[in-house]
C-alpha positions in Angstrom: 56.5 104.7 -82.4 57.9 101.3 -82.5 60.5 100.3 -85.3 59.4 98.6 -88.6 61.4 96.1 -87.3 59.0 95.4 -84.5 56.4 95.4 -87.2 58.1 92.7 -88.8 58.9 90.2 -86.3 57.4 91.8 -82.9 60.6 90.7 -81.2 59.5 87.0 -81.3 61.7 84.6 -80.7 60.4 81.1 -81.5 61.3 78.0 -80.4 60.3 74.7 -80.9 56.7 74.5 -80.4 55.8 78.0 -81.5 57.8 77.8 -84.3 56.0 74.5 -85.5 52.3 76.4 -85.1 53.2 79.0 -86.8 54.6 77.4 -89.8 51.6 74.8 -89.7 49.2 78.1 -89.7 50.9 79.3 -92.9 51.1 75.8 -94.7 47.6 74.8 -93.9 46.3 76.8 -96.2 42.9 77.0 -98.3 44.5 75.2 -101.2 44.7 71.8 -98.7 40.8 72.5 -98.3 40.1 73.3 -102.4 42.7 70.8 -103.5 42.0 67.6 -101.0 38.2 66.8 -102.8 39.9 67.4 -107.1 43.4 64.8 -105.6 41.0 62.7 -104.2 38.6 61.9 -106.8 41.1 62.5 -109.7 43.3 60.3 -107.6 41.9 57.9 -105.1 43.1 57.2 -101.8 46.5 57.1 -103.3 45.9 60.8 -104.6 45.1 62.0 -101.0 47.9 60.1 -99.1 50.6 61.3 -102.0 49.8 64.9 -101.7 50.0 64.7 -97.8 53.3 62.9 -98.2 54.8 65.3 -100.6 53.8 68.6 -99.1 55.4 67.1 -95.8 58.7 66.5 -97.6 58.7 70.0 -99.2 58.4 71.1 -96.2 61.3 68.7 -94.8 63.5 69.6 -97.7 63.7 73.2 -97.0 64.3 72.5 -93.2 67.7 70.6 -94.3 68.6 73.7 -95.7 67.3 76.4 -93.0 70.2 76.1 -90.6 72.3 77.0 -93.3 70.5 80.1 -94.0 70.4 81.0 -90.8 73.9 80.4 -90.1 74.7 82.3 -93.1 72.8 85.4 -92.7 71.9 85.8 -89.1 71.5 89.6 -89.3 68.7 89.4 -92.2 64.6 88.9 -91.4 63.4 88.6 -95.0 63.9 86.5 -97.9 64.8 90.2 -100.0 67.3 90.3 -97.6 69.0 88.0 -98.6 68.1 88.4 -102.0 69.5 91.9 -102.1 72.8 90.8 -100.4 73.5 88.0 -103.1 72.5 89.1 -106.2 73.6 92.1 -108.6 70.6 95.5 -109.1 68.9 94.0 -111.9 69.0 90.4 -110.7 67.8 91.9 -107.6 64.7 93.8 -109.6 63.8 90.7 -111.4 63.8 88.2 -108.5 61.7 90.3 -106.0 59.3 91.1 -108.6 58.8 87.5 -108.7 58.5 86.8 -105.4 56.2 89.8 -104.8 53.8 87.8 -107.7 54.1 85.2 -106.1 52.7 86.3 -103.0 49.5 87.0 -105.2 49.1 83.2 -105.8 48.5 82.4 -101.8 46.0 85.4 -101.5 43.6 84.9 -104.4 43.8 81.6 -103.0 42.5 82.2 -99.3 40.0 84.8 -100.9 38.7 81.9 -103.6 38.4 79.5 -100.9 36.8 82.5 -98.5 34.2 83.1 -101.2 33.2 78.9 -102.0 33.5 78.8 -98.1 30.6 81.7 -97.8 28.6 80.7 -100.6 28.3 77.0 -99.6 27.3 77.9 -95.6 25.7 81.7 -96.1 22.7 82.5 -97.6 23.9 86.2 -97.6 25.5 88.0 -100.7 29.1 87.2 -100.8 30.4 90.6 -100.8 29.0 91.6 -97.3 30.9 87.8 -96.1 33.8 88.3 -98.2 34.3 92.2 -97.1 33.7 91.5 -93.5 36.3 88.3 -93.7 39.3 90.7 -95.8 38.4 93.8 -93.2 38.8 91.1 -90.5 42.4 89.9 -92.2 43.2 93.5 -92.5 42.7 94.3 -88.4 44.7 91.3 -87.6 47.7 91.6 -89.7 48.3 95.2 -90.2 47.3 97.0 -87.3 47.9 94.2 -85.0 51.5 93.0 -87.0 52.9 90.3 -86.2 52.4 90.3 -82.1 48.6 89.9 -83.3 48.8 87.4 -85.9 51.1 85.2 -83.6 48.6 85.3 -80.4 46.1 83.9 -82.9 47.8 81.3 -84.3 47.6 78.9 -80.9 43.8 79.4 -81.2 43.2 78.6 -84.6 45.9 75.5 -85.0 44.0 74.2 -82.1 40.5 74.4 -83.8 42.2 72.7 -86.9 43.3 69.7 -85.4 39.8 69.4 -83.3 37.9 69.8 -86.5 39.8 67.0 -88.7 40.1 64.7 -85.2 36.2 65.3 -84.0 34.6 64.9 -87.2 35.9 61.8 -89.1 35.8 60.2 -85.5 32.0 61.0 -85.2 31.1 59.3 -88.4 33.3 56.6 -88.3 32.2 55.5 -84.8 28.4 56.5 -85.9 28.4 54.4 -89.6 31.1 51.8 -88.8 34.3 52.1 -90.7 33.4 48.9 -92.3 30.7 50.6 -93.7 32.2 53.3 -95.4 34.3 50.8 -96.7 32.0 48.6 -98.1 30.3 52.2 -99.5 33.3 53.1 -101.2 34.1 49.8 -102.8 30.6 49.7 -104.3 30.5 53.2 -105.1 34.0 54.5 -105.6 35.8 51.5 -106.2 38.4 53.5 -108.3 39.8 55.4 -105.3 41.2 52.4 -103.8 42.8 51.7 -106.7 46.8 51.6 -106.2 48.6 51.3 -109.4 47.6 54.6 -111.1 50.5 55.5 -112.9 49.2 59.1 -113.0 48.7 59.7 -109.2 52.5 59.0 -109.2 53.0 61.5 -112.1 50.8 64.1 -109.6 53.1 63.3 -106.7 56.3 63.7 -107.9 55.0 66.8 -109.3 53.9 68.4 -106.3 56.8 67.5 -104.8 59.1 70.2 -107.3 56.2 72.6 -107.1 55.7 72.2 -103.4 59.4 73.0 -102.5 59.6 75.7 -104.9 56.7 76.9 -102.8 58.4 76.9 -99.8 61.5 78.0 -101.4 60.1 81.4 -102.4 57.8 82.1 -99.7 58.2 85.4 -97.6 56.5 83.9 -94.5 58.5 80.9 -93.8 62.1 83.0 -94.6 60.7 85.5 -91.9 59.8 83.0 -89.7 62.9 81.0 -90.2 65.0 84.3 -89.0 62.5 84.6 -85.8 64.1 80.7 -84.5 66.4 79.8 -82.0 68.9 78.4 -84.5 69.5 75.3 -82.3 66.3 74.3 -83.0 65.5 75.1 -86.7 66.2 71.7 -88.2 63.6 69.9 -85.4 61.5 72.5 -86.0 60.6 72.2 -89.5 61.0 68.4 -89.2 58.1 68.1 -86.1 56.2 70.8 -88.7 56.4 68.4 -91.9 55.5 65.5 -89.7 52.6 67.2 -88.2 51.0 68.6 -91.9 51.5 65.8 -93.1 48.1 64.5 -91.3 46.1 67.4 -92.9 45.5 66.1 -96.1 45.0 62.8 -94.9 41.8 63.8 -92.2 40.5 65.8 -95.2 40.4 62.5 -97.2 39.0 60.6 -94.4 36.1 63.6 -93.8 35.4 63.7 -97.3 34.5 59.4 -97.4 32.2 60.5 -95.0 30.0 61.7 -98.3 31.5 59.6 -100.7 31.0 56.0 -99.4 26.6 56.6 -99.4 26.8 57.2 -103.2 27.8 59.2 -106.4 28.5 62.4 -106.3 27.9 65.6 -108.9 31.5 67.2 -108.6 34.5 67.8 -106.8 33.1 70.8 -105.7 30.0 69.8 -103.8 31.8 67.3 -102.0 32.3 70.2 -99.4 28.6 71.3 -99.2 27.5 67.7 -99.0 29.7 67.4 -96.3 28.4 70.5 -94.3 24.8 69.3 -94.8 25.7 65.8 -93.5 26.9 67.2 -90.2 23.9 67.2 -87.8 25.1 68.1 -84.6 25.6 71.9 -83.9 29.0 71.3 -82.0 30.5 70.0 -85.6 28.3 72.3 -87.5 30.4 75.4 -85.9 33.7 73.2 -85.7 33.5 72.5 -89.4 33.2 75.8 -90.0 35.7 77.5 -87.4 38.4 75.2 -88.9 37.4 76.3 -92.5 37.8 79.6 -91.4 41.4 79.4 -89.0 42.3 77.6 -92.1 42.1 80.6 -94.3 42.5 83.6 -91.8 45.5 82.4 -90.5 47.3 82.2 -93.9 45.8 85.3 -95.3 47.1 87.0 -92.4 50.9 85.9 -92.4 50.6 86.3 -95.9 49.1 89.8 -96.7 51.6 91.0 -93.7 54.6 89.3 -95.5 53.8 90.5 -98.8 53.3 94.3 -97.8 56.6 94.2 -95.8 58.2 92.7 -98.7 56.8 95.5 -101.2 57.6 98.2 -98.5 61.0 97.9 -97.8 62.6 95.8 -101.0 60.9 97.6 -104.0 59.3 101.1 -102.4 62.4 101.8 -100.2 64.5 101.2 -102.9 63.0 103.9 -104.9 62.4 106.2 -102.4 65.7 106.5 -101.0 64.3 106.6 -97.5 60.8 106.3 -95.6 60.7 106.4 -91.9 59.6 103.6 -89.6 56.5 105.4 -89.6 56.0 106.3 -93.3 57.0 103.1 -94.2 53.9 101.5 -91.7 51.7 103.6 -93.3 52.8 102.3 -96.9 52.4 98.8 -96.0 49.1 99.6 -94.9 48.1 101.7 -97.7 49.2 98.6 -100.1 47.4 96.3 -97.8 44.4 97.7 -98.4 45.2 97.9 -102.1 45.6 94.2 -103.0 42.5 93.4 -100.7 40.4 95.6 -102.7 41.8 94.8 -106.0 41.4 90.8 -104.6 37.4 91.9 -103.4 36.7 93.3 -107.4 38.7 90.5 -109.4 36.7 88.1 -107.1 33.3 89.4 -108.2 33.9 89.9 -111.8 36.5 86.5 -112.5 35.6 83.4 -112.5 38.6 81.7 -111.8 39.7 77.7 -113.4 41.2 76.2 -110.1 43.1 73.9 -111.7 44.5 76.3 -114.3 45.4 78.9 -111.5 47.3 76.0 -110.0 49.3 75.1 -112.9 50.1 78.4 -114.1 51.7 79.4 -110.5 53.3 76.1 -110.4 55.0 76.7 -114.0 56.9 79.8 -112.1 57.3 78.2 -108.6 59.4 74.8 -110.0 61.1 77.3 -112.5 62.5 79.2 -109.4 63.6 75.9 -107.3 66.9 75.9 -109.3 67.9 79.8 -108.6 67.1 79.6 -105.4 69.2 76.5 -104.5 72.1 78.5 -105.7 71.3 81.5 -104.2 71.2 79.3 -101.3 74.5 77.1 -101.5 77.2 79.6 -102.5 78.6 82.3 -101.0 79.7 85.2 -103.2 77.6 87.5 -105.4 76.1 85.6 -108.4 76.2 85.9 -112.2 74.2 89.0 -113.6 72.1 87.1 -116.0 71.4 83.8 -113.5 67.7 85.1 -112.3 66.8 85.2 -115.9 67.0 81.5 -116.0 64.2 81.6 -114.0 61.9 83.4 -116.6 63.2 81.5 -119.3 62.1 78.6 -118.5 58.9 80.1 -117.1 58.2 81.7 -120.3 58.8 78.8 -122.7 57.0 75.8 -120.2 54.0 78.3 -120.8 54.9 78.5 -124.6 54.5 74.7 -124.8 50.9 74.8 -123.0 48.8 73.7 -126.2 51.3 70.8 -127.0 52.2 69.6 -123.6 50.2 68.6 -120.5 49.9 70.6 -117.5 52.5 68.1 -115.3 54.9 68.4 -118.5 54.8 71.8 -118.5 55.3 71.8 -115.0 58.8 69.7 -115.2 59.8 71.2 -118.5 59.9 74.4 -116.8 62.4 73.3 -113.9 64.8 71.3 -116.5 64.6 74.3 -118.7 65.6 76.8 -115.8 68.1 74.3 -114.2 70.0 74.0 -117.8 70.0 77.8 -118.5 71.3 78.5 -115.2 74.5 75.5 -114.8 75.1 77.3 -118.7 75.3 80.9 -117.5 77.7 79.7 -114.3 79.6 77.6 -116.6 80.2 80.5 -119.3 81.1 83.0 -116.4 83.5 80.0 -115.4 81.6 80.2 -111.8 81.3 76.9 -111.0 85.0 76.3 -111.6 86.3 79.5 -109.3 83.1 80.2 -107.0 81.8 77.2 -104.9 
């Protein structure tokens, strides 16, 4: 029997160019499919092009700080690694409870955009699709590990970038992008407008919630330990650079529908899209990229998230498992959160947008924590992961009288004051960094 250890990182090494796929087939995710069509109308053009530009520098941003972690701790493989090592018991508690919610967000995500996906191409009930697509994540991820979900990876980055390349390309050659331009002027005129004061509110934003994101997620920390630390920085860099065109072919697919005429909602912009596709080479493309899209992060993710339940909350409390009890545990909780993710899906109807927020509340509340955690060296106030629910707790207190972006940044100033007040009453600041 091979080591949990294998399980975790399948003795990968990764350079350069396998270290940029795999981080691209965590980061393109469903949210860029569910997200681009409500940024884009609520937004414009501007909408689009900001959310590809700050999801890129979240990306960026936690790159600048990755060869420190890795030079730091070059012995660890998970973020509760390093989480453990830094921070006292019940700091510890607190902080990989929260990261272990938060690994909830990114799978009820895929799943959500599994099930639209299903229901806009299928006419067959959802929970034979959406059972055959979590059994399929299940295969790759747990029994395969991570040996399976990197051989994968190649394939379905490659289908990603054919699929937002081929199709735009198609239309715009086929209608004339002069056309669509002229469509979306008469049509749509308000998504070429620049000056929308709120699009800049949405981008700045994204960018706190986006690095908070990164900040906290168990698959980029795992894969950050699996590089060549020579090449970390250019790693992450070539990966922001690279997602950063994501976003932007989703707008340009999506004017494909737009610039003939108006448009229901958001939410059939997808379907309308899928319908306007008539060759059967795009037909399947469209929906192979759709579906590397989601696979790919529900697999890192669901394998991240049971190794992070397995060995920094189970083991904890069981003292010991061996490598092979503790394979059979992250199975066993695998297995759990996709059937509790199959139920909720058929009996909660989900608000998008509210989902989003909520999750984004906790994710900008964390940023501040974790950038300490981060840039100093010796174990850390008791009480400093608290800040983190603090301010998580009140943003969402402030819900009825606040708007969603408020609450958003009223959460990270909240947690950033309530943590520079507990290091400066445990006179950290002054003796620690």
């Amino acid at each position: 029997m091979k080591s949990y250890q294998h399980f975790i990182t399948g003795s990968i090494m990764l350079g350069i160019s396998a270290g940029t796929v795999s981080l691209l087939a965590r980061w393109i995710t469903g949210n860029s499919i569910l997200s681009s069509p409500e940024s884009l109308v609520k937004y414009g053009l501007l909408g689009g092009i900001g959310y590809s530009l700050s999801g890129a520098l979240a990306i960026f941003l936690f790159g600048l700080l990755a060869p420190r972690i890795k030079r730091n701790s070059p012995q660890f493989s998970t973020l509760g690694d390093m989480l453990n090592y830094r921070l006292q018991k019940d700091g510890y508690w607190l902080m990989a409870c929260i990261i272990l919610f938060l690994g909830l967000d990114s799978l009820f995500m895929q799943a959500i955009g599994a099930a639209v996906l299903f229901d806009l191409l299928f006419n067959i009930p959802l929970s034979i699709t959406l059972f055959f697509f979590l059994l399929y994540c299940f295969i790759i991820s747990m029994i395969g590990g991570m040996k399976w979900i990197h051989r994968f990876e190649g394939f379905a980055i490659s289908l990603i970038f054919a699929a937002v390349i081929f199709i735009p390309l198609y239309f715009f050659i086929q209608e004339g992008s002069v056309k669509v331009y002229e469509g979306i002027r008469l049509y749509h005129p308000y998504l070429l407008f620049t000056k929308n004061k709120e699009a800049f509110y949405f981008i700045f934003t994204f960018i706190i919630v986006g690095f908070g994101q990164v900040l906290t997620d168990r698959v980029t920390w795992q894969r950050l330990y699996m590089m060549n630390p020579s090449k970390i920085r250019i790693t992450f860099s070539s990966t922001a650079i690279i997602w950063s065109s994501i976003p932007v072919a989703l707008s340009a697919m999506l004017m494909i529908v737009l610039f003939e005429g108006p448009f229901k909602n958001s939410n059939t912009l997808l379907f309308e899209l899928f319908n306007k596709i008539d060759l059967p080479f795009l037909t399947i493309l469209f929906f192979l990229f759709c579906f590397a899209t989601l696979s790919t992060t529900m697999n890192a993710e669901l394998h991240a998230t049971s190794i992070h339940f397995v060995k920094h909350i189970l083991l904890p409390l069981s003292g010991e498992l061996s490598n092979v009890e503790m394979k059979k545990q992250s199975n066993y909780f695998a297995m759990f959160l996709l059937s509790g993710i199959f139920i909720t899906i058929h009996f909660v109807q989900f608000n998008l947008i509210h989902f989003l927020f909520f999750f984004g509340n906790l994710y900008s509340a964390a940023v501040p924590v974790m950038l300490i955690i981060i840039y100093t060296k010796k174990n850390l106030p008791r009480a400093l992961p608290y800040s983190t629910i603090a301010g998580f707790t009140i943003s969402l207190l402030l819900t009825r009288s606040l708007s969603s972006f408020e609450t958003i940044w009223y959460s990270f100033i909240l947690s950033t004051t309530f943590a520079i007040l507990i290091l400066v009453k445990t006179k950290y600041i002054s003796t620690k960094f």
